[in-house]
C-alpha positions in Angstrom: -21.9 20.2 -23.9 -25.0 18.3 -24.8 -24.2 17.8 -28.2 -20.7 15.8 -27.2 -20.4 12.3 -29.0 -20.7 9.4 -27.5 -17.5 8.3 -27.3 -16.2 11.6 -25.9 -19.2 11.2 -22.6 -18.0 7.9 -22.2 -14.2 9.5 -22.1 -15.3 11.8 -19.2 -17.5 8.8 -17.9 -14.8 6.6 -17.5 -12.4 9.1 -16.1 -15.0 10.1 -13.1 -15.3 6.1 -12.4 -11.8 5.8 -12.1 -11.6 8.3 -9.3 -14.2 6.7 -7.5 -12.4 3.6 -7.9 -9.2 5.1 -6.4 -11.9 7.0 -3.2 -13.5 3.3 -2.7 -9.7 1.6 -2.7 -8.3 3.7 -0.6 -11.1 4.2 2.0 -11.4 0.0 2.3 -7.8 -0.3 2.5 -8.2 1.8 5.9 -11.4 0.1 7.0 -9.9 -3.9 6.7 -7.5 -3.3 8.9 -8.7 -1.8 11.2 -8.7 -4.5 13.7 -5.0 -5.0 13.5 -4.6 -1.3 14.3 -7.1 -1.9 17.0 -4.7 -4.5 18.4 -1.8 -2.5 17.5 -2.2 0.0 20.0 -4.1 -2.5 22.3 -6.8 -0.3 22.5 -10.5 -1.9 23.9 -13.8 -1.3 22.0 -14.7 2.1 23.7 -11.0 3.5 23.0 -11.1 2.3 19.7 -15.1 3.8 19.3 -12.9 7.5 20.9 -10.0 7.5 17.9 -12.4 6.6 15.3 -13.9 9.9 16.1 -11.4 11.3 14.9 -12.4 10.6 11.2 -15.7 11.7 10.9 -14.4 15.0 13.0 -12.6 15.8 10.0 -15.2 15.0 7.3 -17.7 17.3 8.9 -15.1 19.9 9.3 -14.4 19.6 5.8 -18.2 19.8 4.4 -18.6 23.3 3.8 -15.1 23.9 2.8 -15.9 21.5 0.7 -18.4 22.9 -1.4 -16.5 26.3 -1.3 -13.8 24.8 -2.9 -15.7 23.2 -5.9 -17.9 25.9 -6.8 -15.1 28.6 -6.5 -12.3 26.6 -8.1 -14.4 23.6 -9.9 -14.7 20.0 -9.1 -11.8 18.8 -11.6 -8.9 20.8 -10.0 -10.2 20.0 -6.5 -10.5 16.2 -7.6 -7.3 15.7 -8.9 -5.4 17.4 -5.5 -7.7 15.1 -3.8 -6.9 11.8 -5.6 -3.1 12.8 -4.8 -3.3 13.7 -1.5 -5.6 10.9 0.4 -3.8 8.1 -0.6 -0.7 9.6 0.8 -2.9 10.6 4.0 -3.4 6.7 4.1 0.2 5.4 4.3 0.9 8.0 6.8 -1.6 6.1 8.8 0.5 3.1 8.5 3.2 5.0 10.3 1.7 6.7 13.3 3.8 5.1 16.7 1.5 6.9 19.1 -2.1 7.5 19.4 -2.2 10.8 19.4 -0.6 11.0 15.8 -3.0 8.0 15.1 -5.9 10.6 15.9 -4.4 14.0 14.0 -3.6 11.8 10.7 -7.5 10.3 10.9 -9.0 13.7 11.3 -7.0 14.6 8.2 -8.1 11.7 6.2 -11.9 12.9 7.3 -11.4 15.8 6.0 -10.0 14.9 2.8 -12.3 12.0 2.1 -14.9 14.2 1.8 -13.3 17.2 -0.3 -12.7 14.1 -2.6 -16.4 12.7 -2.2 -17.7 16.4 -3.2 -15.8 17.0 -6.4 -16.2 13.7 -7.4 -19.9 13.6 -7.1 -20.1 17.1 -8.5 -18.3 15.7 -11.6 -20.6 12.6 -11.9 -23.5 15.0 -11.9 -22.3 16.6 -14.6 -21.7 13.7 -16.8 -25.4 12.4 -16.0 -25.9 15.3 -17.2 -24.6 14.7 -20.6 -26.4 11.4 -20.6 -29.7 12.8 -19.7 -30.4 10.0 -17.6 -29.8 8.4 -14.5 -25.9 7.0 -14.3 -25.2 8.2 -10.6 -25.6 4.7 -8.6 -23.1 2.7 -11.4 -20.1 5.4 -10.1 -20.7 4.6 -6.9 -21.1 0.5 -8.2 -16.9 1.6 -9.2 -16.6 3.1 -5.3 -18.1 -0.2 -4.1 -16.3 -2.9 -6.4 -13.2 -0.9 -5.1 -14.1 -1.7 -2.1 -14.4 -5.5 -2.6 -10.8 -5.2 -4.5 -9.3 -3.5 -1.4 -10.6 -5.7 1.3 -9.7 -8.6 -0.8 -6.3 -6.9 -1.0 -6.7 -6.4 2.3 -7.5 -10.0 3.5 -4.0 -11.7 1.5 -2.3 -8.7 3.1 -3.2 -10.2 6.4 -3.0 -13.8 5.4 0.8 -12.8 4.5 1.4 -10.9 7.3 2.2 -7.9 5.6 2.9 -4.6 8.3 0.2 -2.3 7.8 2.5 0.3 6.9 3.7 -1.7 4.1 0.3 -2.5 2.5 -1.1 1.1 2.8 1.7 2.5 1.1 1.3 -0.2 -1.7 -2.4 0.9 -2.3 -1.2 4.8 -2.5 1.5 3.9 -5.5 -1.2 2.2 -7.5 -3.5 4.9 -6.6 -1.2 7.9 -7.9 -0.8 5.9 -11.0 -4.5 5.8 -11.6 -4.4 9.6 -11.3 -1.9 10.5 -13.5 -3.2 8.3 -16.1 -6.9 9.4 -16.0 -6.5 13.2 -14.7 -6.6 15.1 -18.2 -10.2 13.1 -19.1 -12.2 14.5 -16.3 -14.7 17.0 -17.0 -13.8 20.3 -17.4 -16.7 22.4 -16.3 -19.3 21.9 -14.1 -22.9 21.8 -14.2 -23.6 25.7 -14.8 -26.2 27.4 -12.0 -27.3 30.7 -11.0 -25.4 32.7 -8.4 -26.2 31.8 -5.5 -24.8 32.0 -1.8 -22.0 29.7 -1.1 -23.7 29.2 2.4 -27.5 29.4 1.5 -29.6 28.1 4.3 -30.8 24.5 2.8 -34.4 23.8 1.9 -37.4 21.4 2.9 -35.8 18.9 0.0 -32.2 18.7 0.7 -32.8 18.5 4.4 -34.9 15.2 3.8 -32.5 14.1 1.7 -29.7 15.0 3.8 -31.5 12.5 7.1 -32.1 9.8 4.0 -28.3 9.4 3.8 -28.3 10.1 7.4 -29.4 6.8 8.0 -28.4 5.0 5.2 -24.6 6.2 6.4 -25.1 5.3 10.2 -25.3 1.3 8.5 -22.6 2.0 5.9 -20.0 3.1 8.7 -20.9 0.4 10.9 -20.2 -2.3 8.2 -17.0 -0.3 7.4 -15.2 0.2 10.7 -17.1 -2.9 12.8 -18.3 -5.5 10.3 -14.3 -7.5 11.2 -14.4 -7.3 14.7 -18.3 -8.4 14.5 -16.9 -11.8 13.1 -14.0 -11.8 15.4 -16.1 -11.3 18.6 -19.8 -12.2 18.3 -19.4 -15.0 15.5 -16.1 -16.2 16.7 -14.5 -16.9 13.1 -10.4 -17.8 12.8 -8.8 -14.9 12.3 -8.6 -15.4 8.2 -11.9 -15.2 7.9 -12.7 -11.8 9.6 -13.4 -10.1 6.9 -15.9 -12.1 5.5 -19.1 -10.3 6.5 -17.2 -6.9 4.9 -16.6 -8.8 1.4 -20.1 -9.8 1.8 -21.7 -6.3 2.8 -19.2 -4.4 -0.4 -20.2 -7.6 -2.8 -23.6 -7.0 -3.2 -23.5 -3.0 -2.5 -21.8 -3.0 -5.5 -23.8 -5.5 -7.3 -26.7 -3.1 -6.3 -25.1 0.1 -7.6 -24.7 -1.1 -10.8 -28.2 -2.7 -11.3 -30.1 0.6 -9.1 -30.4 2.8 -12.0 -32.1 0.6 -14.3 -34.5 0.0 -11.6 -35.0 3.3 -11.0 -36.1 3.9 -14.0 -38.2 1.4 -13.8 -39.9 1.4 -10.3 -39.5 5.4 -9.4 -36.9 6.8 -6.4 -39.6 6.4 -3.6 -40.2 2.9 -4.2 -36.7 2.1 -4.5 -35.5 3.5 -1.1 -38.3 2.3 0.9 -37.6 -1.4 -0.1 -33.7 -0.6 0.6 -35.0 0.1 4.2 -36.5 -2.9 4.6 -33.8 -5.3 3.1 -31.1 -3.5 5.4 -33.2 -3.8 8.3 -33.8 -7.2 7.7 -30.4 -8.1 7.0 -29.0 -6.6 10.3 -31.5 -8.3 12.4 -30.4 -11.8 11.0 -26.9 -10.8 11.7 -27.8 -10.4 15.2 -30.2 -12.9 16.0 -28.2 -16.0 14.5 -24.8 -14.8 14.4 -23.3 -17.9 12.5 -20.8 -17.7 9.8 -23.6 -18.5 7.8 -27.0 -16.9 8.5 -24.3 -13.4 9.6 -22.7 -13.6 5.9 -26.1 -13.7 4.8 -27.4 -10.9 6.5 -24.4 -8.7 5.6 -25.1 -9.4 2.0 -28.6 -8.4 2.6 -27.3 -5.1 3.9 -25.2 -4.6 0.8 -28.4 -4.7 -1.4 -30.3 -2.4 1.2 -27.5 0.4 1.3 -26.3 -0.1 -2.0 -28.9 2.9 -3.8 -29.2 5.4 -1.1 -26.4 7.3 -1.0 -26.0 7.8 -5.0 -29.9 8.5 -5.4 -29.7 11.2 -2.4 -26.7 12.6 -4.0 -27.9 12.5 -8.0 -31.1 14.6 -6.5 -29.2 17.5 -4.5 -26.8 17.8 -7.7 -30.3 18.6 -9.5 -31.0 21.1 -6.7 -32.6 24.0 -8.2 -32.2 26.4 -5.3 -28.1 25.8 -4.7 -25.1 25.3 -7.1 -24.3 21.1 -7.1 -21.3 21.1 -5.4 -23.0 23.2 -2.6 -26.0 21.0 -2.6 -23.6 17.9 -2.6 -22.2 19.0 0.5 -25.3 20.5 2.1 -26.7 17.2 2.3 -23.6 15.2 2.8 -23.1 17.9 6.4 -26.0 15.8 7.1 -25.5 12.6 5.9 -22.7 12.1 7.2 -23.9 12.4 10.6 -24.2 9.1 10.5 -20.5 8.5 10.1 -19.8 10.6 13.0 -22.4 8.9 15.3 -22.4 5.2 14.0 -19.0 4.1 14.6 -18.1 5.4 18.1 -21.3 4.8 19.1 -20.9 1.0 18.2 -17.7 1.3 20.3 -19.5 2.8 23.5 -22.3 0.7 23.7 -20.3 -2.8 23.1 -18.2 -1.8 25.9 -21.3 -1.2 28.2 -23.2 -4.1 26.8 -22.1 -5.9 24.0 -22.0 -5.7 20.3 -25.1 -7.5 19.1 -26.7 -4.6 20.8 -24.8 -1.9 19.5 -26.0 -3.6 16.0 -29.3 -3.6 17.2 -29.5 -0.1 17.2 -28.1 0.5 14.1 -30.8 -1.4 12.2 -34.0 0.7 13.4 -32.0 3.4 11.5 -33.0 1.3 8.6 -36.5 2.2 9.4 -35.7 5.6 9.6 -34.8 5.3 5.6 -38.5 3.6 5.2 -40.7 6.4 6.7 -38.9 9.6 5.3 -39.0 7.5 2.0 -42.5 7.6 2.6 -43.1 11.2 2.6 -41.0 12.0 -0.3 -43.1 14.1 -3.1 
């Protein structure tokens, strides 16, 4: 596989960013409107904190299913089911009438987010592979420049009134025709490994890495599920401007993504994720202390850049795992990791309806801390 030309990597390069385009599109799609589903149901910031649990319930659920399925049947098959089924998972959101199927069709989505997040990060380790050098962080710059796309999407959807139902199901055409246009150019095979247990107890390395993305994720599902009704409550913007602060917090993630691996290889991981602690940090704590249009905006953009290497650097070093097979290390430290998705956003919810929210986001930023000193005692 090594010897590949160039233009055939870039074939299977381009085909794994185009899936993360279609994970990042549909995921944002979800998280702009939630505050119209939110409204919808006329539910109050601790009810909507109890559905969103729902989600996360299903992604950790899914984790080591998850790396079953990839290892057993291989990321590409898994991927393409994937890309079919969560979009469609998506507009069924649109048409729950009650909360309870509101909560059922979210734990689904969970679950299938992830199965998609595993395959597809199995198959970007295998094309970094190819390269022989770091590319991880610019597939998840595609996941987060989706993410800009759909929130911008998103935001004229709203400006037009558009149901929700409508403007899901809109997002899930174009994402089936991204998949049957790119499916046949994914890789084919998967990083080879030794045998090893499917459920092998993880090590001393992919646990660290695993409460890295812990914390980078509690600050990532914060800014996805809370970031609009953070505008719409604390800094009191019209209603066309609440997603702002998201467009702000997925601009620059992405920006970051696609410049992280050239710093890498410059500066070194350890370097890199403690100064992505401290920018995050920082940003949160302007959000909260002067939350203006303004100085908020500002501070979710710092967040962007903070979060924006974490997750891929965490991920491209468990896919290099030497003890487990990628896709199980993928998901080994994603069943942490995402820990933070399952605490973060219900969390927010419980605490801003006992206090406020600018407390709720208080907390969230000493996890950006947390990313600092377990940064710190990397090897």
């Amino acid at each position: 596989m090594l010897s590949l030309t160039v233009n055939v990597k870039r074939t299977y390069r381009i085909a794994v960013c185009i899936f993360f385009f279609i994970a990042g599109l549909t995921y944002s799609s979800w998280a702009c409107r939630i505050h119209d589903i939110k409204a919808h149901f006329g539910l109050n910031n601790a009810g909507l904190g109890s559905v969103l649990f729902a989600l996360p319930i299903g992604l950790m659920v899914s984790l080591p299913v998850s790396g079953w399925m990839v290892t057993r049947l291989g990321s590409r098959r898994v991927l393409i089911a994937a890309g079919l089924i969560f979009p469609f998972i998506l507009g069924m959101i649109g048409l729950s009438t009650h909360i309870w199927q509101l909560v059922i069709i979210l734990f689904l989505f969970g679950f299938m987010n992830n199965v998609f997040e595993i395959a597809m990060n199995t198959q970007a380790v295998g094309v970094e592979a190819l390269y022989g050098r770091s590319v991880m962080a610019s597939f998840h710059g595609l996941w987060s420049l989706a993410g800009f796309t759909g929130v911008g999407i998103g935001t004229l959807a709203v400006n037009l009134n558009w149901p929700v139902a409508q403007h899901f199901w809109i997002i899930g055409a174009a994402c089936w025709l991204l998949v049957l246009g790119s499916w046949k150019y994914l890789l084919p095979e998967d990083v080879p490994a030794e045998a090893q247990p499917l459920f092998a107890k993880p090590d001393r390395q992919i646990l660290q890495l695993g409460l890295i993305a812990f914390a980078s994720l509690v600050t990532e599902g914060t800014m996805f599920d809370w970031s609009g009704v953070y505008f719409q409550k604390i800094v009191q913007v019209p209603e066309s401007l609440t997603t702002v602060g998201y467009i702000a917090f997925m601009g620059t993630m992405a920006g970051g993504r696609f410049l992280a691996d050239r710093i890498v290889t410059r500066f070194g991981v350890k370097q890199v994720l403690q100064c992505a602690g401290i920018i995050s940090t920082t940003g949160l704590l302007l959000a909260i202390l002067f939350p203006d249009i303004y100085t908020a905006t500002l501070g979710f953009l710092l967040v962007g850049i903070g979060v924006s290497s974490i997750v891929p650097l965490v991920l491209a070093l468990a896919g290099k795992s030497k003890t487990l097979p990628p896709g199980v290390a993928i998901a080994a430290v994603s069943t942490v990791g995402f820990l933070g998705f399952l605490i973060g956003p219900p969390l927010i919810g419980f605490i801003a309806e006992a206090l406020n929210l600018r407390w709720s986001f208080a907390l969230i930023a000493l996890f950006g801390t947390g990313t600092i000193f377990l940064a710190s005692k990397m090897d």
